[in-house]
N, C-alpha and C positions, 0 to 999 in steps of 0.2 A: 169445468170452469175455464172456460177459455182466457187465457191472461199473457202478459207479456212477460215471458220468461230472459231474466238477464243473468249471465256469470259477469258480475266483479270483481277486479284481481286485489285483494288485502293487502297489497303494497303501496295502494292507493289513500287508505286511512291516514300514512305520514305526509301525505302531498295535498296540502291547501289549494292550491287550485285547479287538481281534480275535483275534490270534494264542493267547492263553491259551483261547478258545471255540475256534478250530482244533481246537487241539491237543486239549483235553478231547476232542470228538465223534471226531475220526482213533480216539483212543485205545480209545473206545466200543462202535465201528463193527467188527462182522464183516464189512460189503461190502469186496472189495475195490472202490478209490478210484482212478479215473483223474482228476488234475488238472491241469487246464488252465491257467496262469499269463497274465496279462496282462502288458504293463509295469509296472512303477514309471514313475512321471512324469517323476520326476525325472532318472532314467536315461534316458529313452528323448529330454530335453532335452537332455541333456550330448552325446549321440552326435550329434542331429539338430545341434545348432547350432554342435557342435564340428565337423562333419564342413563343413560349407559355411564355414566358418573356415580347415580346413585345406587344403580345395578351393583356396584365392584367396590360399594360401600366407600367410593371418594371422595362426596359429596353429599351437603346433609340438604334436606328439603326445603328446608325453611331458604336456602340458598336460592333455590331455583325461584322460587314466587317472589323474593324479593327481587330479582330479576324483571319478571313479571311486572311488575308495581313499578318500576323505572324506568320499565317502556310506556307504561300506560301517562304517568306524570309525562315522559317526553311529550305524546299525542295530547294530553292533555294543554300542554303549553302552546304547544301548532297552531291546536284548534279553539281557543281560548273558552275551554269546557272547563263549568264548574265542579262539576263529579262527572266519575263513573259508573252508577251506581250499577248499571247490567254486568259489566267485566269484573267488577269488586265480588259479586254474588257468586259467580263463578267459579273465582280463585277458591272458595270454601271447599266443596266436596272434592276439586284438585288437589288440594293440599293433603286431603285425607287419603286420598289416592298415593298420591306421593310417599307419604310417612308410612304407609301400608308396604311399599315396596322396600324401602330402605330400613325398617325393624324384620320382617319376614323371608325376605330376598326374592319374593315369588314376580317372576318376569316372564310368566308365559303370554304366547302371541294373543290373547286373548286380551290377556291387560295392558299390552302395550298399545294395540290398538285404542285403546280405552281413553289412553292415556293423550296420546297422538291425535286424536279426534278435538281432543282441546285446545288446539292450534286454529283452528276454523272455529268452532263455540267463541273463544277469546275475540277475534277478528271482528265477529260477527256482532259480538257484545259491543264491543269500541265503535262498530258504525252504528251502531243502536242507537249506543250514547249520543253520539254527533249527529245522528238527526234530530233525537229528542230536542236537542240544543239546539237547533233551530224551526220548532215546534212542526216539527214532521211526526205525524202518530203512525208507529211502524208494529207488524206483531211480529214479534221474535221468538220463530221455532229452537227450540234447545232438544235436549239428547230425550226428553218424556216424546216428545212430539214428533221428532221427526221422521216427516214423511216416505222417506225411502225402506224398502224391505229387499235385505240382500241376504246374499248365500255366505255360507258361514264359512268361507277360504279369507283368514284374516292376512290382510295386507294387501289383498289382490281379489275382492269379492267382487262379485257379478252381480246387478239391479236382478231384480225378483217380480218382470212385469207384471202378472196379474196380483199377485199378493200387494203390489204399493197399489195398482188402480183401487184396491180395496179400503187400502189405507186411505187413499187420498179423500174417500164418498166422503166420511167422517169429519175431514177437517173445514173449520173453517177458517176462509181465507177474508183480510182484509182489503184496504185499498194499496199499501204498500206491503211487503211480505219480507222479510230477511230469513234467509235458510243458510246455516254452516255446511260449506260440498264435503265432497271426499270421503264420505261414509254415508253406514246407513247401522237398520239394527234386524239384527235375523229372526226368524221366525222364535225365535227364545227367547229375543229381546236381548240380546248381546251386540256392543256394536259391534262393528266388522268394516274395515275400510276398504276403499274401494283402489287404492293404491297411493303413493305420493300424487300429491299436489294436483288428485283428480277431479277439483271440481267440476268440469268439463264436463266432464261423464256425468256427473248430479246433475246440471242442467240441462242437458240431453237429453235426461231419462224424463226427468218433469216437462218439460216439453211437449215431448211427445203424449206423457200422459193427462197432462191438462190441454191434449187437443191444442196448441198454439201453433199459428201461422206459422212460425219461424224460431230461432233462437238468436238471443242477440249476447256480443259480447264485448265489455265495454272494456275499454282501457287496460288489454293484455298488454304487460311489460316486454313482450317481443313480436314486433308486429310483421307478417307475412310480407317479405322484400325478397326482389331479383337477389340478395347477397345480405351476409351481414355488414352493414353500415359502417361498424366499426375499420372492413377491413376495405369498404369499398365506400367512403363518404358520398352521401347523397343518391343511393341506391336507390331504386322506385317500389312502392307499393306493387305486388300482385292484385290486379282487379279481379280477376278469377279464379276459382281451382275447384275442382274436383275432388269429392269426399275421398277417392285414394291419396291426389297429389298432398292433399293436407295432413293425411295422415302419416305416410312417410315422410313429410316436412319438420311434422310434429318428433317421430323416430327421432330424426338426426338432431333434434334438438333446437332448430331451426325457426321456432316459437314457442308460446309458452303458452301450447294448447296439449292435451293430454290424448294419447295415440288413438283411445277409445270413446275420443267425443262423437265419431258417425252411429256407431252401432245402434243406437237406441232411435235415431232416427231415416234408420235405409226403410223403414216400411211406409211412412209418410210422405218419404221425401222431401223432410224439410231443408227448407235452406238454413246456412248460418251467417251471419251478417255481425263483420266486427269493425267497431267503430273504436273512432276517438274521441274524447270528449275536451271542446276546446272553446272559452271562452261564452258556456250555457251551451251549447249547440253538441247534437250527436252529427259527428261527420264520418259517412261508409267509407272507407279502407278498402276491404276483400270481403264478397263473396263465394259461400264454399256451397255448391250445390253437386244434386246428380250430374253424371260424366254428359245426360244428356243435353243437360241445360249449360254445364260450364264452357268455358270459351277454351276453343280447340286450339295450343298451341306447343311444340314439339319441347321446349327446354324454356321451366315456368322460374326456373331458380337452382342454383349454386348452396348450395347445402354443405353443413362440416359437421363432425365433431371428433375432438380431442382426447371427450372420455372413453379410450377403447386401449385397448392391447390384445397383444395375439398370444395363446400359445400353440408353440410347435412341438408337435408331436412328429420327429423325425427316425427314419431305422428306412434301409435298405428293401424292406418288404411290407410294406404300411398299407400300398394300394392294394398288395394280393390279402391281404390278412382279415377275413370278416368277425367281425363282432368289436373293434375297436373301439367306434362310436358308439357304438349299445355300452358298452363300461362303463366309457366316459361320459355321456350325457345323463345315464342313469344318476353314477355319483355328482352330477353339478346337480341335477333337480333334486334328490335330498340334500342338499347343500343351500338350495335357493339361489343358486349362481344360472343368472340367464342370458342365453348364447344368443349373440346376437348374426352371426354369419358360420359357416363352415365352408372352406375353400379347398378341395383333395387333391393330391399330384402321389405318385404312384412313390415317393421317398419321403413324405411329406403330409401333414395333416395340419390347417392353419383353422385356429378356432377362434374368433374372435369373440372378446367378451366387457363386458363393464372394468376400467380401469378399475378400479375400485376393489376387484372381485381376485387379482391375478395371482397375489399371493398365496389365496386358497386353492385355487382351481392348480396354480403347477404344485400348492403340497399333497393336492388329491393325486395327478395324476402321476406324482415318483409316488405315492405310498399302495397305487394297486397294481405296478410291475403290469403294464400294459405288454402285451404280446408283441414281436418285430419290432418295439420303440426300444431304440438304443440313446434317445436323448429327448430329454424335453426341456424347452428353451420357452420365457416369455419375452415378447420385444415389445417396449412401449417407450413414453416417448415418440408417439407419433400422431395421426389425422387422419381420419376419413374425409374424403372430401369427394360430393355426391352429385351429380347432374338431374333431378327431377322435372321428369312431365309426360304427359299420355305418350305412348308411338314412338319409343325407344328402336324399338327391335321394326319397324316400320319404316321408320327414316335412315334411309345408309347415309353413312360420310359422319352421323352423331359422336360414333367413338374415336374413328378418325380425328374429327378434330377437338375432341378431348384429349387425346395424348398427343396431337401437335403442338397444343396450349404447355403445354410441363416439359416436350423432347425440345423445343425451341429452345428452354432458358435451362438445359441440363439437369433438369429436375428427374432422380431419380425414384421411377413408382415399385414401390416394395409389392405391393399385389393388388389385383384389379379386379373388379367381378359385373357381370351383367348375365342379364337372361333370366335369373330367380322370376324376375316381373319386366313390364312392359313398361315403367316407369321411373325405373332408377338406371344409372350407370356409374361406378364410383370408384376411386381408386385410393390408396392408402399412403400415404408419403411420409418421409423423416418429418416431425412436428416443426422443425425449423425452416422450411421449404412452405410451411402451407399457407403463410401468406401471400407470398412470389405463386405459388401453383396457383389459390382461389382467385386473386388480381385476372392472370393471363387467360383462364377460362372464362372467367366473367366479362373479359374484351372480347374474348371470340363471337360466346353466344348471344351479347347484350349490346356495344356496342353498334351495331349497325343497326 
């Protein structure tokens, strides 16, 4: 069934005049409209944080759904909807979910996935309701229904292409379509998610699998710019990129698309096409196609992120010592701690990983008495801060005037790396410098 495939970002349900452009173009529109739902943020807070509350018996359940019910009254007022009756419906077998985990304590990955998947269901329900309320007839896939068939790695599962083409013969679709992203259900009928906040990757995969010209993507909350905005006012739009460039853009955080939106469509080659929606009208932003078709340009954007820190693994004989990194990557992947760079010097082993992660990773690595490590040190507190586009290692004078941008204004770079790929060059700086650093880089490569 060939159809127009959209992800829309659930942060969009609290903003009235998104929603009035929704609704205008739905209205407009003879395609039919397969949409893809992301979280709401806020929802997808209340489950995560409520749920590791009621894990540790801190919190009773009936807490978290009244939670729940005070977001939906807020959207409710927004949008001056008289019920909710699809997100009300909802809240029921959640609840029983819930009170199952907090009388039992049973919190394996299985159920929390479960659990987690009702962050999108919820999102999904609420834009239900607000089209209903403005007599939009929409059919809303829930957890019986939904289309996607993935591998049973919960938190991090993989679309199951011929197993959903299978799925999909069966269904039918209307003229408008709401699907909750980020999961699917495995060949047992288990869900199984497909990572944080990857709708992306759902619309991707349906995409490609209902045969659609393109993928479209409406009104992501960080939209693909030479810099972030914040640091650089009035930054411009990328009109182009390339399914790599976008993808390490997505890496550093750099928008709020998901690293594995290409995969599902490198065999098609489709394009992605992300809009804004302003005033009823879809207005194109960026284009993310094959390298062959994107628009060939040396440094596409100034890239950060803040959530990282390093550990070092230091000792006198670190670079002669094999099997070092076999210990320790072993123990981060039973850990679920994932490494995002490794940089080696022959006294020195710099690991770089999710802030988030560091506490563990340096209790793992003093509790296995690593070989030649006479110290293991994390330093955070700091920035990645990244130069993305084709033909890095092509173009001389790139890195050069990467670090004439930072040695100009005394900016000192704690570690550097290039070469992994043809696309990135990035260096690491004290967190309090990275504004002054991403500024001066951003005038080198953007201003002229």
């Amino acid at each position: 069934m060939p159809a127009n495939v959209v992800r829309f970002g659930g942060e969009n349900i609290g903003k009235p005049e998104v929603i009035q452009s929704f609704v205008t173009i739905l209205k407009a529109s003879s395609e039919k409209q397969v949409i893809v739902l992301s979280a709401s943020k806020k929802i997808q807070q209340i489950l995560q944080s409520g749920l590791e509350l009621l894990r540790l018996s801190s919190k009773d359940h009936t807490a978290i759904i009244s939670q729940l019910n005070e977001y939906a009254k807020q959207i409710r007022g927004q949008q001056q909807l008289e019920k909710v009756a699809a997100f009300d419906a909802q809240l029921l077998p959640l609840a029983r979910l819930l009170q199952g985990i907090h009388f039992t304590g049973d919190y394996s990955l299985a159920l929390r996935d479960q659990v987690l998947s009702y962050a999108e269901v919820l999102t999904t329900c609420l834009l239900h309701d607000i089209l209903q309320h403005y007599q939009l007839n929409t059919k809303l896939f829930l957890t019986d229904e939904i289309p996607l068939v993935v591998s049973q790695e919960y938190g991090n599962a993989s679309v199951l292409g011929k197993a959903s083409a299978k799925t999909l013969k069966s269904l039918e679709w209307q003229q408008i379509n709401l699907v909750p992203g980020s999961f699917g259900k495995t060949q047992s009928g288990k869900i199984s998610r497909l990572g944080d906040r990857a709708a992306d990757y759902s619309a991707a995969a349906l995409a490609a699998l209902l045969l659609a010209q393109k993928l479209e993507l409406w009104e992501i909350s960080k939209s693909f710019k030479t810099v972030d905005e914040t640091i650089v006012p009035g930054s411009n739009y990328i009109e182009q990129l390339s399914y790599s460039e976008a993808s390490e853009l997505a890496y550093f955080n750099h928008s709020s698309i998901h690293p594995r939106i290409v995969e599902p469509l490198l065999e098609q080659q489709l394009p992605i096409h992300v809009f804004q929606l302003l005033n009823g009208e879809k207005v194109l932003k960026t284009t993310i196609s094959s390298p062959q078709s994107a628009k060939i340009q040396t440094v596409k954007s100034v890239a950060h992120s803040d959530d990282i820190a390093i550990l070092k693994l230091n000792g006198p004989g670190v670079g002669f010592k094999p099997g070092i990194l076999a210990i320790i990557t072993s123990a981060f992947a039973n850990h679920r701690i994932n490494i995002r760079s490794v940089i080696t010097a022959q006294t020195s082993i710099n690991i770089i990983i999710n802030k988030a992660d560091r506490q563990l990773a340096e209790k793992l690595a003093r509790e296995l008495e690593l070989p030649s490590v006479n110290e293991v040190k994390v330093v955070s507190n700091i920035s990645l801060i990244a130069i993305v586009g084709h033909g890095m290692q092509a173009n001389y004078g790139i890195s050069a005037q990467l670090f004439a941008a930072v040695a100009k204004h005394k900016i000192n770079v704690l570690l550097s790396g290039s070469g992994a790929s043809d696309l990135v060059s990035y260096l690491i700086v004290d967190e309090q410098d990275k504004t002054q650093a991403i500024q001066e880089i951003h005038k080198i490569f953007f201003n002229n």
